[in-house]
C-alpha positions as CSV (number, residue, x, y, z in Angstrom):
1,X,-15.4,20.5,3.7
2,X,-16.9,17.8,5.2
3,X,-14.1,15.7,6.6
4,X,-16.0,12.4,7.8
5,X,-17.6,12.7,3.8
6,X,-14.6,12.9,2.2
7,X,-12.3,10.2,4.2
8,X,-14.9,8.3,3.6
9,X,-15.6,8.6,-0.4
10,X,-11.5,8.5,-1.0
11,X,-11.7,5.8,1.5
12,X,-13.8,3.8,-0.4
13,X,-12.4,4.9,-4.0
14,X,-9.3,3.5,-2.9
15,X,-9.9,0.2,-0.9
16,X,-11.9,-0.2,-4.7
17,X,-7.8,0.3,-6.3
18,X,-6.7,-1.9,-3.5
19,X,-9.5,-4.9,-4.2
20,X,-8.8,-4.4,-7.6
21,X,-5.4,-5.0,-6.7
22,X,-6.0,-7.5,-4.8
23,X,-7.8,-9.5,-7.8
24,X,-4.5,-8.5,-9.9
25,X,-2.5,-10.6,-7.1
26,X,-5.3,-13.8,-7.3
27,X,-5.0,-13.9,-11.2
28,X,-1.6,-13.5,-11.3
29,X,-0.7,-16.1,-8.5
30,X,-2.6,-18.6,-10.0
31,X,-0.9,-18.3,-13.4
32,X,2.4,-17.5,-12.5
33,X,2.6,-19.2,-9.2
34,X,5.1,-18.0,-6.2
35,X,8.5,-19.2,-8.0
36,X,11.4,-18.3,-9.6
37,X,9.4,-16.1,-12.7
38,X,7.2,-14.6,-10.3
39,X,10.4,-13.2,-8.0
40,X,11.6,-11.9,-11.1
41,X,8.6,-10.0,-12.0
42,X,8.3,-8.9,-8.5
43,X,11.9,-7.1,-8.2
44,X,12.1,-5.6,-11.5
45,X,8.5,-4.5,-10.7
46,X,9.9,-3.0,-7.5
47,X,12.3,-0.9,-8.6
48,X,10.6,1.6,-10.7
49,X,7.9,1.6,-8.0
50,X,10.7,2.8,-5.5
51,X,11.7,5.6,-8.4
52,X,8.2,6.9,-7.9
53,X,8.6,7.2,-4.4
54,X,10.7,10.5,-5.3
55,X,9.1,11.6,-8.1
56,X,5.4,10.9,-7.6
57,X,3.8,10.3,-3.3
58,X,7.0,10.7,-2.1
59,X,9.0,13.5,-2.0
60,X,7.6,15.1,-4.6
61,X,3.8,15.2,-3.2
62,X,5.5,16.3,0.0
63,X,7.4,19.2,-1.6
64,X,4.5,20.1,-3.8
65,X,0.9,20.1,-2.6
66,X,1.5,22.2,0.5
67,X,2.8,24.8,-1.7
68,X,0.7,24.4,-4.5
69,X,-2.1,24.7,-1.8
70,X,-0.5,28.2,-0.1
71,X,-0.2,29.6,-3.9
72,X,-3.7,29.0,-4.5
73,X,-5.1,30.5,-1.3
74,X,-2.6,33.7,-1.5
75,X,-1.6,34.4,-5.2
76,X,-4.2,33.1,-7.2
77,X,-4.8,30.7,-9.4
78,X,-2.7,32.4,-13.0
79,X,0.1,32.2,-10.5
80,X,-0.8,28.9,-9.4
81,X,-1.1,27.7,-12.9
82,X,2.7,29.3,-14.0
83,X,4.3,27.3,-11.0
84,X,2.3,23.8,-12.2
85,X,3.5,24.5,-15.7
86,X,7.0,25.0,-14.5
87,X,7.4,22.0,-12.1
88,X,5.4,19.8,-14.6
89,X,8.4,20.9,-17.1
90,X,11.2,20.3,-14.7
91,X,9.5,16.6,-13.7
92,X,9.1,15.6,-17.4
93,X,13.0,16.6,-18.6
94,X,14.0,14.7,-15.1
95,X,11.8,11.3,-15.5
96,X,13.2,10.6,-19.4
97,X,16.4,11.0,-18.3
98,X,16.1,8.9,-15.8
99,X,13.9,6.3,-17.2
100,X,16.5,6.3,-20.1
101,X,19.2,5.7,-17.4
102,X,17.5,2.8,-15.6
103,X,16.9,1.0,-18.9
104,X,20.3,0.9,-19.6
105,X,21.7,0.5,-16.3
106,X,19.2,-2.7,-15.5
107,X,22.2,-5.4,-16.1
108,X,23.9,-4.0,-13.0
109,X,20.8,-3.2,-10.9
110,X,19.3,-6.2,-10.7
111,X,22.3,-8.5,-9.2
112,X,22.7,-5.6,-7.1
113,X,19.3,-5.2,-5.6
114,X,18.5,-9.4,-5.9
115,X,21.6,-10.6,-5.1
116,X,20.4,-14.4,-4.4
117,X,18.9,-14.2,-7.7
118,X,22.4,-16.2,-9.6
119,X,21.5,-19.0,-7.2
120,X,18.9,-19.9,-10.0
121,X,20.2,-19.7,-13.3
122,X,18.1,-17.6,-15.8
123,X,16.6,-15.7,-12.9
124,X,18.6,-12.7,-13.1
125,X,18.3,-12.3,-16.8
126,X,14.8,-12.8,-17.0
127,X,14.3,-9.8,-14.0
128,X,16.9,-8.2,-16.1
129,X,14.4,-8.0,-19.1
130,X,11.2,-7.4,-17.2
131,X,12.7,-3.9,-15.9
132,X,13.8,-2.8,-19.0
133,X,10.1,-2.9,-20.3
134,X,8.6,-1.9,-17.8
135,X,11.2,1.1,-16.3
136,X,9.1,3.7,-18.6
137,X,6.1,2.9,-15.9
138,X,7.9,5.7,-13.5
139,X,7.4,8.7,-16.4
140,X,3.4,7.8,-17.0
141,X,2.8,7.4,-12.8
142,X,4.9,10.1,-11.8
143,X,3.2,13.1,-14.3
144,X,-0.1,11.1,-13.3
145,X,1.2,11.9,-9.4
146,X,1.7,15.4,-10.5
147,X,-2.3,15.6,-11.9
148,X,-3.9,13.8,-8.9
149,X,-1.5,16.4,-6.6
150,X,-3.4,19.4,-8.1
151,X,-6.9,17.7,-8.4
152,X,-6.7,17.2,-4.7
153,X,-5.9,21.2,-3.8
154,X,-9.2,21.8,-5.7
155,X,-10.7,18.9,-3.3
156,X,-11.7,16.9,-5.9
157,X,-10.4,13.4,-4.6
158,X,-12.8,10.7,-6.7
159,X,-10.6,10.4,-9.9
160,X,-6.8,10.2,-8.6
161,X,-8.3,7.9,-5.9
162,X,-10.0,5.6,-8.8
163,X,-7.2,6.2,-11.4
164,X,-5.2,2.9,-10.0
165,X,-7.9,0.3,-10.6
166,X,-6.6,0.9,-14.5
167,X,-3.2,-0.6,-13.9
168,X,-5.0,-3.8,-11.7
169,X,-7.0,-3.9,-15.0
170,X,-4.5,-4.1,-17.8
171,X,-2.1,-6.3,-15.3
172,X,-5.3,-8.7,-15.1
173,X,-5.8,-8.3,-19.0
174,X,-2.8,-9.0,-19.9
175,X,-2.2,-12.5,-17.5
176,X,-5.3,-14.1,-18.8
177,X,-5.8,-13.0,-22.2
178,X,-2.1,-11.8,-23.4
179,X,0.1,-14.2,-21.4
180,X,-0.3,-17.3,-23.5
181,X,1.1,-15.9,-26.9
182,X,4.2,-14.3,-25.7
183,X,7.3,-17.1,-25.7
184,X,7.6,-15.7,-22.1
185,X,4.2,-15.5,-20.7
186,X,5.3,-13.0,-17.8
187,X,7.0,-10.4,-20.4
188,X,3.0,-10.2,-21.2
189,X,2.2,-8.8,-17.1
190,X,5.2,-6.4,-17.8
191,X,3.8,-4.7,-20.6
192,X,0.6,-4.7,-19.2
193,X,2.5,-2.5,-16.4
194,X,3.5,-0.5,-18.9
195,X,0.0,0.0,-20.5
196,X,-1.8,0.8,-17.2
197,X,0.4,3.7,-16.6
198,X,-0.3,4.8,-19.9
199,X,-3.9,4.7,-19.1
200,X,-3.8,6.3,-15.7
201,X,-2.1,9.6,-16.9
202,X,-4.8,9.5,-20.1
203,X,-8.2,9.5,-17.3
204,X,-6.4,12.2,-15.2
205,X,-5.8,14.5,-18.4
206,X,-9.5,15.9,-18.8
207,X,-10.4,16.6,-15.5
208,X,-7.1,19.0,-15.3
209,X,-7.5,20.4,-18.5
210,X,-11.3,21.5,-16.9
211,X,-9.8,22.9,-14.0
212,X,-7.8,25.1,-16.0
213,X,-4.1,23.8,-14.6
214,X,-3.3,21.6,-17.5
215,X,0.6,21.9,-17.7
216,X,1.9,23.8,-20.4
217,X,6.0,23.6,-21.2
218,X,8.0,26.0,-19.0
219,X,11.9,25.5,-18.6
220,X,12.2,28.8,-16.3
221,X,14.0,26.7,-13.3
222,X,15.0,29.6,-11.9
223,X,11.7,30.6,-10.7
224,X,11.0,31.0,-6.9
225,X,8.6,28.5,-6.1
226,X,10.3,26.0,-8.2
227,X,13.2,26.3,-6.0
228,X,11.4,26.4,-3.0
229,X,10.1,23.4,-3.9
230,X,13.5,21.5,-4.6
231,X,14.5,23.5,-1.2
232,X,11.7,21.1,0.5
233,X,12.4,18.2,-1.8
234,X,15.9,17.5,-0.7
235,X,15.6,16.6,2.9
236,X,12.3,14.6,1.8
237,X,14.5,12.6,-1.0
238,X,17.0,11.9,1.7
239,X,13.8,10.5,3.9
240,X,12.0,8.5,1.0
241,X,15.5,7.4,0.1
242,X,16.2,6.0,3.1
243,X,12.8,4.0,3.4
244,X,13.6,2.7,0.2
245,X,17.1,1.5,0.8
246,X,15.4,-0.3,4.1
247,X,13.1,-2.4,2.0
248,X,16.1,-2.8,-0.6
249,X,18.0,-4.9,2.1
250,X,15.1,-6.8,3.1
251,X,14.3,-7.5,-0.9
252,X,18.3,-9.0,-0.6
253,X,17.7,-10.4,2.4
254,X,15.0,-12.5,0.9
255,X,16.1,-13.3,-2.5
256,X,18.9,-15.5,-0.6
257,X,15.7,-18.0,0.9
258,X,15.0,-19.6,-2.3
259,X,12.7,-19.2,-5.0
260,X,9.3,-17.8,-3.4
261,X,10.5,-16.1,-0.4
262,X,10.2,-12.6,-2.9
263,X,6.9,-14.1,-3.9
264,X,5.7,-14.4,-0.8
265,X,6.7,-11.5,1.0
266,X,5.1,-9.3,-2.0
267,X,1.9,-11.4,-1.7
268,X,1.4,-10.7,2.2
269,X,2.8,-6.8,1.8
270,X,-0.1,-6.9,-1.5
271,X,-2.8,-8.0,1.2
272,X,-1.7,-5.6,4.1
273,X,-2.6,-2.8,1.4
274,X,-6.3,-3.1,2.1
275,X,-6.2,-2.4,5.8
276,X,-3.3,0.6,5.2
277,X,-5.5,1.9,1.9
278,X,-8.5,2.0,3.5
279,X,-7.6,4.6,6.2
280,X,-4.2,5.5,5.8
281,X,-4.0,6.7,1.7
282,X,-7.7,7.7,2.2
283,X,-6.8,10.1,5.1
284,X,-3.0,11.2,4.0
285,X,-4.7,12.3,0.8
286,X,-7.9,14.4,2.3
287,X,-5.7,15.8,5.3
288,X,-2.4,17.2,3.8
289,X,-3.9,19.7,2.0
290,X,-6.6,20.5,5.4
291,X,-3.6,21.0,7.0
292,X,-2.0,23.2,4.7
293,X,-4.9,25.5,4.5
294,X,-5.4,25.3,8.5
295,X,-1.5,26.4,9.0
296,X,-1.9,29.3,6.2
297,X,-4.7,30.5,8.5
298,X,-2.9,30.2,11.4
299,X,-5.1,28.2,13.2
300,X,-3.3,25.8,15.1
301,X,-6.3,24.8,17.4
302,X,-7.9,23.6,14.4
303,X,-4.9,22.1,13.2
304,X,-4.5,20.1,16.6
305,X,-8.0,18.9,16.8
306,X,-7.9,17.7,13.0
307,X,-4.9,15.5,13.8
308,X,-6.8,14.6,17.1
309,X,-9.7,13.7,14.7
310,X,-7.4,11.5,12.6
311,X,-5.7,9.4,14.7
312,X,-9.1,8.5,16.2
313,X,-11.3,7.5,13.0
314,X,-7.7,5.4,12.6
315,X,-7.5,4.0,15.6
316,X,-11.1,2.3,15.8
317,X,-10.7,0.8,12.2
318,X,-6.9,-0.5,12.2
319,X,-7.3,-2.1,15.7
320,X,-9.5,-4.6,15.1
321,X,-8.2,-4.8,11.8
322,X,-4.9,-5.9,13.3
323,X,-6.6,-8.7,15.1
324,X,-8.1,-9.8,12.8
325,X,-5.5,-10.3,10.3
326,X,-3.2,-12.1,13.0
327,X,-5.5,-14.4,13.6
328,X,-6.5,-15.3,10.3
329,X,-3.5,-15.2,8.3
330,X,-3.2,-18.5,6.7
331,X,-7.1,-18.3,6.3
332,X,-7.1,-15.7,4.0
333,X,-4.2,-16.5,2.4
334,X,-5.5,-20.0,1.4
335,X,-8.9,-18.5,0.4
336,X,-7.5,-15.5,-1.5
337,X,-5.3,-17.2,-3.5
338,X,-4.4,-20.9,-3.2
339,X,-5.4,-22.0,-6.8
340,X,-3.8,-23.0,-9.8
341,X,0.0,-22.8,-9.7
342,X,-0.2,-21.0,-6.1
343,X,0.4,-24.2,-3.7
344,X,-0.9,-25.0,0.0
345,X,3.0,-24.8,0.8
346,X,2.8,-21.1,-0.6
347,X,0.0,-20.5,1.4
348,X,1.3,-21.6,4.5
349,X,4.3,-19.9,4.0
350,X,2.8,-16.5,2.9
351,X,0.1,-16.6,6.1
352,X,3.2,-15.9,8.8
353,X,4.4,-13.0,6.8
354,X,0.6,-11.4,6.7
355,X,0.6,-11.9,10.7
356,X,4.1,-10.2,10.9
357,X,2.9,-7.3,8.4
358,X,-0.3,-7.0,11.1
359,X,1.5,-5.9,13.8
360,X,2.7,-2.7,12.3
361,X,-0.9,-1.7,11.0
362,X,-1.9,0.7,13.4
363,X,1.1,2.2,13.3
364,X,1.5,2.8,9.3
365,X,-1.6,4.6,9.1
366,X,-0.7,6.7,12.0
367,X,2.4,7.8,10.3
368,X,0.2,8.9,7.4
369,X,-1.7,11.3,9.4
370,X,1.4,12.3,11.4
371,X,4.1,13.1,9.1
372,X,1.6,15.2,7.0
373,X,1.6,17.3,10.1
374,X,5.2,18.3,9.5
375,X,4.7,18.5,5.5
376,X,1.9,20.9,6.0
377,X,4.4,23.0,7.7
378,X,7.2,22.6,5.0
379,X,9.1,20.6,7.3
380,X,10.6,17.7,5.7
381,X,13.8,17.1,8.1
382,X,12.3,16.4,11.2
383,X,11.0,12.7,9.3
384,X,14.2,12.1,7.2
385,X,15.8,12.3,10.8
386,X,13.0,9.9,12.5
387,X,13.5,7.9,9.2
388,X,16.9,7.1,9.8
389,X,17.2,6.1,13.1
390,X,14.2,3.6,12.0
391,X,16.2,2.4,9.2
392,X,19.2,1.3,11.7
393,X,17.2,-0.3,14.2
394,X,15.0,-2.2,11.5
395,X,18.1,-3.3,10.1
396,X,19.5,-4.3,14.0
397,X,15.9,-6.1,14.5
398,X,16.6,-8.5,11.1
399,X,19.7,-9.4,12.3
400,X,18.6,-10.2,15.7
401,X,15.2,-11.9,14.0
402,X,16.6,-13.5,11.1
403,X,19.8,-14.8,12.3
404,X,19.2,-15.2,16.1
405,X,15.7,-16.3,16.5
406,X,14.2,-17.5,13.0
407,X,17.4,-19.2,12.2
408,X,17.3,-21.3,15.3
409,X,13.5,-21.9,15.8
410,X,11.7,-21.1,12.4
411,X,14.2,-21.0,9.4
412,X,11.9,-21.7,6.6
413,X,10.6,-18.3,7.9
414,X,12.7,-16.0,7.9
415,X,11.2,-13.9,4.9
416,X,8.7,-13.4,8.1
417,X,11.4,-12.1,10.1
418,X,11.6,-9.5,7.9
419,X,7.9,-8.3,7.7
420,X,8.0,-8.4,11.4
421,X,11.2,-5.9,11.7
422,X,9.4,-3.9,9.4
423,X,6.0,-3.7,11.7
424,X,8.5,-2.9,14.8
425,X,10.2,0.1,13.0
426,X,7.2,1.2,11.7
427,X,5.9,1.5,15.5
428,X,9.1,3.2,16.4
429,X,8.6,5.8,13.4
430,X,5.1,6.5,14.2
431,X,5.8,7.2,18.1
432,X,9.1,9.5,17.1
433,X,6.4,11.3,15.0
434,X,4.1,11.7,17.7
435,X,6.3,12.9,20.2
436,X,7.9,15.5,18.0
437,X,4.6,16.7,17.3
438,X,3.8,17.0,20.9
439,X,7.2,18.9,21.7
440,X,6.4,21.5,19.5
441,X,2.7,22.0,20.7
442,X,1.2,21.0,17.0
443,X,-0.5,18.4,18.4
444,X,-2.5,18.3,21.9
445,X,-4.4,15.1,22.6
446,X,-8.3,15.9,22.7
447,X,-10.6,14.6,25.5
448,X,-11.5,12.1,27.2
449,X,-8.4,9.8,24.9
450,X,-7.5,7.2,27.5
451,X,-11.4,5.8,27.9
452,X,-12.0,6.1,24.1
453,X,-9.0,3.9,23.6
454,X,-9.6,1.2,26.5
455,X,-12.9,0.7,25.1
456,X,-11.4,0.2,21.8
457,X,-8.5,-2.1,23.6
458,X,-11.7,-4.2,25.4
459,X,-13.6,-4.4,22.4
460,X,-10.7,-5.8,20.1
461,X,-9.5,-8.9,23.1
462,X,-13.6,-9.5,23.1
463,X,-13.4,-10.0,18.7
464,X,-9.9,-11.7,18.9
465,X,-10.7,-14.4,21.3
466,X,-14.4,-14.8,19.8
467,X,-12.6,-15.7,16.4
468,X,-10.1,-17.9,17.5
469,X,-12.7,-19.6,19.3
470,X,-14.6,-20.5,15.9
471,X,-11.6,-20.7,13.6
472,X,-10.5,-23.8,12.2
473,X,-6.8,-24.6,12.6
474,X,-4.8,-24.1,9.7
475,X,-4.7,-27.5,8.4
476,X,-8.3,-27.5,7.3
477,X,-7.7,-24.3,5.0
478,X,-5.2,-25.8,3.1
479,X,-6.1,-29.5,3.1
480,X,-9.3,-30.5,4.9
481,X,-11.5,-27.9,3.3
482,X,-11.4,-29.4,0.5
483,X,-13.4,-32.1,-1.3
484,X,-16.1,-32.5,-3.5
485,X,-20.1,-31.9,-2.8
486,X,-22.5,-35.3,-3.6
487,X,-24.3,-34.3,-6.3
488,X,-26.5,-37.6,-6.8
489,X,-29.8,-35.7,-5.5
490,X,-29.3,-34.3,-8.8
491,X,-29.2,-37.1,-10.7
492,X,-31.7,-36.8,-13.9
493,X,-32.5,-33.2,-13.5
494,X,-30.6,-31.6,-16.4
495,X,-30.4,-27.3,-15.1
496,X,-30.0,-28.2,-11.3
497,X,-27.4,-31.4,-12.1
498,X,-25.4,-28.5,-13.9
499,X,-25.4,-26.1,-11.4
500,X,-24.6,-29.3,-8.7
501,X,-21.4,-30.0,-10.7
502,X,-20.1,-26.1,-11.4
503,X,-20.5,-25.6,-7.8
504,X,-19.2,-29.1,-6.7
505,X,-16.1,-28.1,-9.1
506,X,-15.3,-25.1,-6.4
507,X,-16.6,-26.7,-3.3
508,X,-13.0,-26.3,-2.0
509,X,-13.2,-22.7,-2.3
510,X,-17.3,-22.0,-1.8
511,X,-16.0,-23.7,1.6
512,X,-13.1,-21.5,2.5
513,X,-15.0,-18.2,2.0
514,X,-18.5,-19.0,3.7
515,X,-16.1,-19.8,6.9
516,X,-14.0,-16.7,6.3
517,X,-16.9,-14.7,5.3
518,X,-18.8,-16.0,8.7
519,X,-15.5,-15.1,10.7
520,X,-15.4,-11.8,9.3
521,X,-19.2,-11.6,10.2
522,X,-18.5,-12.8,14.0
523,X,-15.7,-10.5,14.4
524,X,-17.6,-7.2,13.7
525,X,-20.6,-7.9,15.4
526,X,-17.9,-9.0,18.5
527,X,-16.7,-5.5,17.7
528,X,-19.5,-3.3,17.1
529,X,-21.4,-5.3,20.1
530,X,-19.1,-4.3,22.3
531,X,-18.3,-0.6,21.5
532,X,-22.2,-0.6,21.6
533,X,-22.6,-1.6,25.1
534,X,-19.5,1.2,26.0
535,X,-22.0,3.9,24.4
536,X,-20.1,4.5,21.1
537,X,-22.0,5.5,18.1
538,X,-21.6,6.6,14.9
539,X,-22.1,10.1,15.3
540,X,-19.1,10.0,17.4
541,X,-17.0,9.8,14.7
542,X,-18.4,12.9,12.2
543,X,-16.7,15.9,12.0
């Protein structure tokens, strides 16, 4: 397999998902704005995406493609296809009874996961609502997990990559077309929730039932690999489980700032998905099974140099991209999605959250190529340990942020306080990872590391100070970009005086992304410039 090939189709596949997603988060904030509604879609959204981090690229994944890969590669595929049938059983009995169980439990989990939510009345009942439609989203993404898990052992990576630009679509669908004649327009962007899961697990059915490995019903539990796999699984639930209460406390945390601090936090977390999905899914997803196949071989040279390999390719993308998205938070936020009922308040308060989110970039996708490292070995204790320690520092750093230094010098941010505890303990989990690796002689940095990375270092001061240079200061995103264009030259000329006023109409915007556009430009030929003159080229970077 061609490594540098297939980051880079996945790659793109899924920064496609991610700008899709990305639109999804444009249309939506300019309908439903960054209030009250919009927190309660957010954290009745939220919880049945947390569900799926057991069931589905959690826990699950962790437990299941490294052994689905070593059946394949030492027992064949009618073996292979027995275990699928049988986990795919036990997943399916376990996901309806616990979608059944969330929908009825919703009344008591959303005051207990939003607790700031009575503050507002209606606000609980309406998040109330929107999870019990949209709770049966965790059975149609989870099965669809399952699919994608065994279409990657067989290295074929394009459709489980593409499959989540369907649930941007329907969410997009249903906020422009399907909003307006529902009583409550957002009950509309939960359904359409609902219908993108169902239309994920439909594209992913085909391709496995042409594989061979459609799932077939099989309650024999009691078979070996299926309790290997639950063997794996419980230290891994413990792990995911503990991310997930950490982001739980921060949801609290936020819904007690007032209506939009959800909103905003989700909208900055939405936008830090592109860096992360870019190099971080794309690489997690081609390099788990790699390393499976590499430890089944026993070659742990090749293992070493394929995490060396990783955590380079990383390294010279999510640099700069960390700069980059300090430096022009606010811009993109204004020029992404202040419109309609998303303010120039919302703006400015999402753009400090996006520059708290930054800091932790490098280090998220590092912990997606490093903690693969201990899955491909069927270790899944050696994270849930790392991820608890992280979980009780991140909590000590939003005490310390939110209550200590937010509260006394910034306390309309404090939802920003808890992005930026989250980038610290992602840095602390990604080290952990790396030096666990190290002790254990899986990992030996490759040559000639400590130039590669100054250049890298040299080349991203060089891109930052060039774009803070040429930026305009935050003001002019929100307020002084905008204004109309003089279309008098026009005047009397019927198809140019239409095109004049359409694009006098969104001058504000045809403003806002030229400059970002031309920033963006200036910042990667400050980059590439640079790493130029060092010697890099591209070759350096196939494998």
């Amino acid at each position: 397999m061609n490594l540098f090939k297939a980051i880079v189709s996945v790659s793109a596949l899924t920064t496609l998902s991610r700008v899709a997603g990305l639109a999804r988060e444009v249309v939506t904030a300019k309908v439903f704005g960054a209030g009250a509604v919009n927190d309660a879609f957010e954290i009745a959204f939220q919880l049945p995406n947390m569900m799926r981090r057991l069931f589905a690229e959690g826990a699950f994944a962790q437990a299941f493609v490294p052994l689905i890969a070593e059946y394949k590669g030492q027992r064949g595929e009618a073996a292979t296809h027995q275990l699928i049938n049988r986990v795919a059983t036990l997943q399916l009995v376990a996901l309806l009874a616990v979608t059944l169980l969330g929908i009825l439990a919703a009344p008591w989990l959303i005051p207990l996961f939003a607790s700031g939510f009575d503050k507002t009345a209606g606000k609980t009942q309406l998040a109330t609502e929107l999870l019990r439609i949209m709770f049966p989203y965790l059975l149609f993404i989870s099965l669809t997990a399952l699919a994608g898990g065994v279409m990657n052992i067989w290295k074929k990576f394009g459709i489980p990559a593409f499959t989540p630009v369907l649930l941007n679509a329907a969410m997009i669908g249903a906020s422009l077309w399907a909003a307006p004649h529902f009583a409550q327009p957002i009950h509309a962007l939960a359904w359409g929730v609902v219908v993108g899961g169902v239309l994920q697990l439909a594209l992913q059915l085909w391709p496995l039932y042409k594989l061979g490995m459609f799932p077939r019903l099989d309650f024999h539990f009691r078979d070996e690999g299926v309790r290997r796999m639950l063997k794996t699984m419980a230290p891994a639930i413990l792990g995911v489980s503990v991310a997930q209460v950490s982001l739980l406390i921060n949801t609290n945390y936020s819904s007690f700032f007032g209506d939009g601090a959800v909103s905003w936090l989700k909208k900055a977390d939405r936008l830090m998905e592109l860096p992360t999905a870019l190099l971080g899914v794309a690489i997690g997803t081609v390099i788990l099974p790699a390393l499976g196949a590499l430890r089944n071989e026993k070659n742990s040279k090749g293992y070493g140099e394929l995490l060396d390999y990783g955590m380079r390719f990383a390294l010279l993308a999510t640099l700069p991209a960390m700069a980059v998205m300090v430096v022009l938070a606010v811009p993109m936020i204004a020029t992404i999605f202040e419109r309609g009922a998303f303010t120039a308040h919302d703006a400015l308060q999402t753009g400090p959250a996006v520059a708290a989110y930054a800091v932790g970039i490098v280090a998220l996708v590092w912990i997606k190529i490093l903690a693969p490292a201990f899955y491909a070995q069927q270790d899944t204790a050696t994270p849930v340990k790392i991820a608890v320690r992280v979980l009780v520092i991140t909590q000590l750093f939003n005490l310390f942020f939110v209550w200590v230094v937010f509260d006394r010098y910034a306390p309309t941010l404090k939802h920003a306080a808890l992005a930026l505890s989250t980038s610290l303990g992602a840095v602390l989990n990604a080290w952990w990872l790396y030096r666990g690796l190290r002790a254990r002689g899986l990992y030996v940095p490759q040559a000639r590391w400590r130039p590669f990375a100054w250049q890298l270092v040299a080349a991203t001061a060089f891109t930052t100070v060039a774009i803070l240079i040429a930026r305009p200061d935050d003001g002019w995103w929100v307020a002084k970009a905008s204004g109309t264009l003089d279309t008098r030259w026009a005047a009397g000329i019927p198809l140019l005086g239409a095109i004049a006023d359409a694009v006098s109409s969104h001058w504000t915007e045809f403003r806002r992304i030229g400059t970002l556009a031309s920033l963006f430009a200036l910042g990667g030929a400050a980059y590439l410039g640079v790493l130029y003159g060092f010697g890099f080229r591209l070759r350096d970077v196939k494998r």
